[in-house]
C-alpha positions in Angstrom: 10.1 -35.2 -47.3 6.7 -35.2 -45.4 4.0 -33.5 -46.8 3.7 -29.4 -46.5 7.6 -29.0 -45.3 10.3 -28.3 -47.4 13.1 -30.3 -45.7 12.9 -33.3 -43.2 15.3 -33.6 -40.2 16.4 -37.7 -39.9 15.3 -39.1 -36.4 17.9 -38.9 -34.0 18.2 -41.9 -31.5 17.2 -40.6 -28.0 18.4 -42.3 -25.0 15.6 -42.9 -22.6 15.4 -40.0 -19.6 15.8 -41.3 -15.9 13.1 -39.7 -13.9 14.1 -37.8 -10.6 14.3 -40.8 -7.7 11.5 -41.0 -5.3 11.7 -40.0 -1.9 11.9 -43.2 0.5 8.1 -44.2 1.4 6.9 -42.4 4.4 8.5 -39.1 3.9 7.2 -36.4 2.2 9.4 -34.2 -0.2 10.1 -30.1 0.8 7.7 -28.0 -1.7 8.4 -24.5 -1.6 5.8 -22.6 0.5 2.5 -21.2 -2.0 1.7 -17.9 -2.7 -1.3 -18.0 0.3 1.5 -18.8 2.6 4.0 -17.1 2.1 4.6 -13.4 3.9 5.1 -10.6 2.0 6.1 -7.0 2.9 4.5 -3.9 0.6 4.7 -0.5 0.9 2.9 2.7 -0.5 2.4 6.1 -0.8 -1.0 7.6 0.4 -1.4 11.1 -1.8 -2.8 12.7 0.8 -4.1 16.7 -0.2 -1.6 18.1 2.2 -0.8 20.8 0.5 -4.2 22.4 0.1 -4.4 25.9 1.8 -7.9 25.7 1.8 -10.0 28.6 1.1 -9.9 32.5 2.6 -12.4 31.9 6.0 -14.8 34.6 5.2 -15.6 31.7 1.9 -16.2 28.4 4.4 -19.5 27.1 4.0 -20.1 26.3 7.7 -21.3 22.6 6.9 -20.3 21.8 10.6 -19.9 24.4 13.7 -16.1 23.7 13.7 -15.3 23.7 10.0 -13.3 27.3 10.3 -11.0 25.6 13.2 -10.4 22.7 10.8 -8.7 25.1 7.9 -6.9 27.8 9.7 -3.9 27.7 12.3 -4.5 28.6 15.8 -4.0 32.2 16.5 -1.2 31.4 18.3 0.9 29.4 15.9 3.7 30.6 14.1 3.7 32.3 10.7 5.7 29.6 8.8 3.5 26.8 10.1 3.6 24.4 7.3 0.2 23.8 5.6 0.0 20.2 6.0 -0.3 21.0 9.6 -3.3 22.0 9.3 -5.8 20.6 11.6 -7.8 19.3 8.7 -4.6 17.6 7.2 -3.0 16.2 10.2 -6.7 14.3 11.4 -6.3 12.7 8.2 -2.6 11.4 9.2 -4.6 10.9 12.4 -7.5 8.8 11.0 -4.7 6.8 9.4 -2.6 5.6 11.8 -5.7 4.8 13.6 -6.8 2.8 10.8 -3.5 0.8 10.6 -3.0 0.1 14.3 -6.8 -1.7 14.0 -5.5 -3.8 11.1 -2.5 -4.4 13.3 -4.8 -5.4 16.5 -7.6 -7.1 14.7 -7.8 -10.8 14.1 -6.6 -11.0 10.8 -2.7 -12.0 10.5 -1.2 -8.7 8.8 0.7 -5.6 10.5 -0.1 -2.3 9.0 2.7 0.9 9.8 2.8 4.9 9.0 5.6 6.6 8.2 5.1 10.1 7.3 8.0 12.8 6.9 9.0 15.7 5.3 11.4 15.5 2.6 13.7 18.2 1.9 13.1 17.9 -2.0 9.7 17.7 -2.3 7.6 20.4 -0.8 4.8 19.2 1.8 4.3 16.0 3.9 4.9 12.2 2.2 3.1 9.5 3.8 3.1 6.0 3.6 2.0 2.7 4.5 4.0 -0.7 4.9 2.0 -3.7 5.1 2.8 -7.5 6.2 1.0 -10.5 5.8 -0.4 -12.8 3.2 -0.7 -11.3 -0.3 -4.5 -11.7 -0.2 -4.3 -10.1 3.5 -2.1 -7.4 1.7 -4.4 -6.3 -0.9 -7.5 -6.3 0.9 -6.1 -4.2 3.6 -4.4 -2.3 1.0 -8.0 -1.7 -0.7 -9.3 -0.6 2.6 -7.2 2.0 3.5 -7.7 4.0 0.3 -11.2 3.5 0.4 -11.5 4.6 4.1 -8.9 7.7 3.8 -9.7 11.1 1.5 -6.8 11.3 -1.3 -5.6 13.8 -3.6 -6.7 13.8 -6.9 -4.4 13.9 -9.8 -4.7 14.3 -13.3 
C-alpha cells in the first residue's frame, strides 16, 4: 500500500503504443479547415415594433414637418390596413434591407438577406436576417444591424 490510499492496483504490463505513420516527406497531411475559415450560415429575428399603432394625431409632437404622415395611413388606404404597414414601420423594413444589400456589396466576404412575412399565427410582421460568411464576419455584421436598426423592447 502507498501512502494516503487504502488499496493499491499491481502494475499492469503495457505494450508500447505505435504512433500514427507519417505522411511521405514532401506532402502535407489534410487538417480540417479552422474556425476563421470556415463559412457559416446564421439567421435571426429582428423584433421590430411593428405592432405599435402609434399615438391619436392630435398627440404627435411635430419633431419633424412629416412626423403625422409617418404614423397614420394615407386617406386613401383601406380600413383593415395592417399596422405594420405603417409608413413609420415599413422604412424600418426599408432601412434594413438597405443595410443588408451594403453588407452584401461591400468589400467584406459575407452576404446579408431579409425575409420578412406574415405568419398566420402570430399577429403582425416577422422579420429576419440570414447571414453568410466567416463567423467573425457573422457577428460583427450581426452586431451592426441591431445597433443601426430601432427594435422593440421587451421585458
Amino acid at each position: 500500500m502507498g501512502p494516503g490510499f487504502g488499496m493499491s492496483r499491481p502494475n499492469m504490463n503495457m505494450t508500447a503504443i505505435t504512433p500514427h505513420p507519417k505522411p511521405p516527406h514532401g506532402t502535407t497531411p489534410i487538417s480540417p479547415s479552422t474556425a476563421a475559415d470556415a463559412l457559416i450560415h446564421y439567421s435571426f429575428n429582428v423584433p421590430f415594433a411593428s405592432d405599435l399603432a402609434g399615438p391619436n394625431t392630435e398627440d404627435i409632437v411635430y419633431a419633424t414637418a412629416d412626423a403625422v404622415l409617418r404614423w397614420t395611413h394615407p386617406e386613401d388606404a383601406p380600413d383593415d390596413v395592417p399596422i405594420h404597414e405603417l409608413p413609420v414601420h415599413a422604412t424600418n423594413v426599408v432601412n434594413l434591407r438597405k443595410l443588408c444589400k451594403d453588407i452584401t456589396n461591400g468589400p467584406l466576404p459575407i452576404e446579408a438577406h431579409v425575409k420578412s412575412s406574415e405568419p398566420k399565427r402570430v399577429k403582425g410582421q416577422v422579420t429576419n436576417v440570414c447571414l453568410t460568411g466567416s463567423p467573425e464576419l457573422v457577428h460583427k455584421s450581426r452586431e451592426t444591424i441591431l445597433n443601426d436598426t430601432p427594435l422593440a423592447l421587451v421585458s
